[in-house]
C-alpha positions, 0 to 999 in steps of 0.5 A: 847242721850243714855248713852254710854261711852267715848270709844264709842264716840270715836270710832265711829269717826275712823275706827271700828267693826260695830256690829248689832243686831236684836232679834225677839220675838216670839208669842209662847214666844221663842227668837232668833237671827236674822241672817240679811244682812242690814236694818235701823231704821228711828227715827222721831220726829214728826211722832205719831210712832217715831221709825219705822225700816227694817230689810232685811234677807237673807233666804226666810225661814222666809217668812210666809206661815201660821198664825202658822210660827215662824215669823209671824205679828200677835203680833211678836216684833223685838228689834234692836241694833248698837254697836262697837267691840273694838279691845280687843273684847269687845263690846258696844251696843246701844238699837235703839227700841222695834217693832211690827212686821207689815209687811213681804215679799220677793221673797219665794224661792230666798229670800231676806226678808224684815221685817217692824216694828213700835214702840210701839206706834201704838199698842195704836193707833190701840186700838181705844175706843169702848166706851166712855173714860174718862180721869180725875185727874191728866196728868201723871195718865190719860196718863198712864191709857190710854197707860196701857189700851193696854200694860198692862206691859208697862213701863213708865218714866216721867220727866215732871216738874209738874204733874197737874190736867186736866180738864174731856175729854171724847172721844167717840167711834172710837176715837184714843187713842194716839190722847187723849194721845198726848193732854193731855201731851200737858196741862203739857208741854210734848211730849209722844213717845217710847224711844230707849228701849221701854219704854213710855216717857213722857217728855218736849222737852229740850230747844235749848237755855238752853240744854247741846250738846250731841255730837259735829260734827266737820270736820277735822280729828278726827270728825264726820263731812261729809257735810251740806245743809243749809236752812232758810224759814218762811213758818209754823213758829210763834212766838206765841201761844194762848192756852186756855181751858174751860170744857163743863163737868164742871163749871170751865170757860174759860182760856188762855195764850199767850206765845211769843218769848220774846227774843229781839236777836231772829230773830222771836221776837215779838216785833220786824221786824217779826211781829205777827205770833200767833198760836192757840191750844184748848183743855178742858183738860186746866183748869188753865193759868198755864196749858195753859201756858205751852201747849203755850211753848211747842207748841212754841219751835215746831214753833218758826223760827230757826236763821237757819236750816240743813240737817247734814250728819255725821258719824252714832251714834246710841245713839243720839235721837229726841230732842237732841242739838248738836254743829255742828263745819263747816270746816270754824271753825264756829259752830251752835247748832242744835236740832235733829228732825230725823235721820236714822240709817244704820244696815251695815256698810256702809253708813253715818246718815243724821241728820234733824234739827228743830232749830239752832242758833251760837254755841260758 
């Protein structure tokens, strides 16, 4: 979750100023304020650009009519923020991404004008290889190298555990950058994506049953709570997975592991009434069981079944992101953990976050 302060968390479950802010960044190097009657920004974990964002103005003004207009798609960003305005007047803002403007229309004499954006993630994929590219060495560099390539200034934070070398992969002409980017954070565990300020994170996907809640979403006075839709389903899910490597580039020979849920109170145990259910993943860039293994866990934590999952619909917070585990308290008093896998965030007031889970198990 995004770092804000007590206060924050507090007003956001009782009646409060709800301020917004969209900054649009032009291609001419000018920065201005967008006046803007509504919006979101739909945060999704498993989409390749996890932040995406709408932006609706009222004046028709900023409908282009020429590639030379102040707002135009040819390289244009927006960077979006939520907040609250305290009763003293101070405010709180929460950085909700960095986009490239990709689309513009409404009606060019009435208006309402809706703004389409991506995060920075597609300026990667559109980059497709025009020769062939190598990556080598070791994971962090080669992703860096590959997103650097595009964005030559784009700031990059990682977390990763362990930093390890990665078999030679060459991708050829055509190919997709981000693709080759994703597979190569996979040989060390990691997820790679735009965090809400922008920045290019690369990053293991916390563990449900390890991870500290970011918030809780309690109902009753004073909470966050508004409903939930509960469901439970085996179809898509392991409880295993086979990684394994073997470079055609070099002599280094073929290497495997298998990661299960060894969890004998997990309902998707190995060993236990669920079965077998392995998945597969391949990819040149494994050279060592080491790495193989961690590829396996972070595929694992993807697939493996949640005691159960929910659609949680609470009262928007801005700060919360993709990955985060929060503990869900029901108007029975029971609680669950749920990890977050996506959400949408309203630029109005009005309206309420639905939270979409990819994982839960009984909270305490």
């Amino acid at each position: 979750m995004y770092p804000v302060s007590d206060r924050f968390l507090a007003a956001i479950v009782d009646p409060h100023t709800v301020i917004t802010e969209v900054t649009l960044y032009r291609t001419d190097g000018a920065v201005e304020q967008l006046e803007h009657t509504g919006g979101s920004v739909p945060v999704d974990r498993s989409s390749s650009a996890r932040r995406t964002c709408t932006v609706t103005l009222a004046d028709p003004a900023f409908i282009p009519q020429s590639d030379t207009d102040r707002l135009t798609v040819y390289g244009a960003r927006l960077r979006i923020s939520r907040g609250v305005e305290y009763s003293d007047g101070e405010r709180e803002m929460v950085p909700l991404g960095l986009f490239r403007v990709d689309e513009i229309g409404g009606d060019r004499d009435e208006g309402p004008v809706t703004i389409a954006g991506k995060s920075l993630e597609v300026a990667i994929m559109d980059d497709k290889f025009t020769a062939p590219w190598r990556a080598s060495g070791t994971a962090v560099s080669a992703i860096t190298a590959l997103i650097q390539r595009t964005l030559p200034d784009a700031a990059i934070d990682s977390t990763a555990a362990v930093d390890a070398a990665i078999g030679p992969r060459t991708w050829d002409y055509e190919g997709d950058p981000w693709e080759a980017i994703v597979e190569i954070a996979t040989a060390i565990g990691c997820e790679v994506y735009t965090d809400a300020d922008g920045v290019f994170v690369i990053a293991p996907l916390p563990d449900l049953l390890t991870a500290t809640p970011a918030w809780t979403i309690a109902a009753g006075e004073g909470g966050a709570y508004v409903r939930a839709d509960r469901t439970m389903t085996a179809d898509g899910v392991y409880n295993g997975v086979l990684a394994r490597g073997e470079s055609t580039e070099t002599a280094t020979g073929p290497v495997s592991a298998l990661v299960v849920d060894d969890d004998p109170g997990s309902p998707t145990y190995w060993s236990g009434p669920y079965g077998h259910r392995p998945a597969f993943y391949a990819s040149s860039t494994l050279t060592t069981t080491l790495a193989c293994t961690a590829a396996a866990t972070l595929k694992l934590k993807s697939a493996r079944a949640p005691n159960s999952s929910a659609n949680i619909t609470s009262l928007p917070n801005p700060a919360l992101a993709p990955g985060d585990v929060v503990r869900v308290v029901y108007p029975d008093g029971s609680a669950e953990l749920h990890q977050i896998a996506a959400f949408t965030v309203p630029l109005d007031e009005a309206g309420d976050m639905e939270l979409r889970t990819i994982s839960a198990k009984e909270g305490t």
